[in-house]
N, C-alpha and C positions, 0 to 999 in steps of 0.2 A: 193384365197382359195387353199388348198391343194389339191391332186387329192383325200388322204382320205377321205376328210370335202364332196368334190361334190360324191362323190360316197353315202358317209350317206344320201346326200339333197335325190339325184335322187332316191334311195332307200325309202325314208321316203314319197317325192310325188308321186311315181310309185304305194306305198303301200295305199294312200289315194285317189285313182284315180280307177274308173273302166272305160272300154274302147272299143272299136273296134278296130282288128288289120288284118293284111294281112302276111301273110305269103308265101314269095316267094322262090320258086325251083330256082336257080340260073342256073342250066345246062339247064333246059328245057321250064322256063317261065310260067310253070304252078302255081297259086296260093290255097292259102287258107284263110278263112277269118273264125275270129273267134272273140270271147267276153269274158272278164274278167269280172266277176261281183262279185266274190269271197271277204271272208273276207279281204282279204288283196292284192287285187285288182288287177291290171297288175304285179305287180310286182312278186307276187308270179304267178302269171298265165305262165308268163314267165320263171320261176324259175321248174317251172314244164317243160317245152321244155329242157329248160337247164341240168333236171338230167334224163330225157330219153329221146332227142330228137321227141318226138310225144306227149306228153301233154296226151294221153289216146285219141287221136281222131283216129279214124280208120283209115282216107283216110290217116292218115303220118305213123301208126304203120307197114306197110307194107314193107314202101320206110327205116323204122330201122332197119327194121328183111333183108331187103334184102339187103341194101349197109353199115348199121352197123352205130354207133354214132357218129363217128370222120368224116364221108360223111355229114351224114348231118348239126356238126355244120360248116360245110366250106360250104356247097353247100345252105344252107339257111338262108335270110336275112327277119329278123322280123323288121316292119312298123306298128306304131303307127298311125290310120286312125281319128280317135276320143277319146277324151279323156272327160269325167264326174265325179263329185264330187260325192260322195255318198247319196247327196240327191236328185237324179235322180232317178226317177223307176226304177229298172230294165226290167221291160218291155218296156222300152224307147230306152234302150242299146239293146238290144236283136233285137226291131222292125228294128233300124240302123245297126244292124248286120245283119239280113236278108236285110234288103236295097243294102248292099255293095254286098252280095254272087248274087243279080239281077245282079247289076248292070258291078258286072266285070266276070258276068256268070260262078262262078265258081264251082257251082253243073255239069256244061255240060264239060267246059273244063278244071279242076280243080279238087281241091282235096276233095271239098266239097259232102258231101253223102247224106245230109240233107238241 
C-alpha cells in the first residue's frame, strides 16, 4: 500500500473508533489519560491536541501557554490504551477512562484534575 492509501485506512479506523488514551510529558514522566468519545472519534480527538497542543483540557493548557506548541509536539507522546467500536456505551469508555486515571494515579501525580 502507499504511505497515502495507509494514512486514508488509519484516518478512516481512528475516525470509527472511540477510545482511552494516555498522554505522556516525555521530559518529566508525568501523564494524562483521557477519552474520545466524539463524532468522529480518536481521530479527531486527536486532531484537536494536534491544532492546539492541549485538547481544551486544563492540566495541558498551562504546559502551552508556558513552553508554547512546538515544546509540546516534541516533548509529548500520545498512546492508544483502548480502543471501542461505536456501539460501546459511552459510559463504558468513560468508566475505563477513569479506571486508567486510578490506576496510573494520574489525578495525584499527573496531569489529571478530574
Amino acid at each position: 500500500l502507499s504511505l497515502r492509501r495507509q494514512r486514508q485506512m488509519c484516518i478512516r479506523d481512528r475516525s470509527r473508533q472511540q477510545g482511552v488514551y494516555v498522554i505522556t510529558h516525555t521530559d518529566n514522566g508525568k501523564l494524562y489519560v483521557g477519552s474520545a468519545t466524539g463524532r468522529n472519534g480518536i481521530y479527531q480527538r486527536w486532531q484537536d491536541y494536534i491544532s492546539n497542543g492541549h485538547g481544551n483540557d486544563t492540566g495541558l493548557i498551562a504546559i502551552v501557554k508556558q513552553h508554547g506548541l512546538e515544546y509540546v509536539q516534541t516533548h509529548f507522546r500520545y498512546t492508544l490504551l483502548e480502543h471501542y467500536d461505536f456501539n460501546v456505551p459511552k459510559d463504558v469508555v468513560l468508566a475505563r477512562e477513569s479506571y486508567w486515571k486510578e490506576a496510573l494515579d494520574t489525578r495525584k501525580h499527573g496531569y489529571n484534575g478530574n
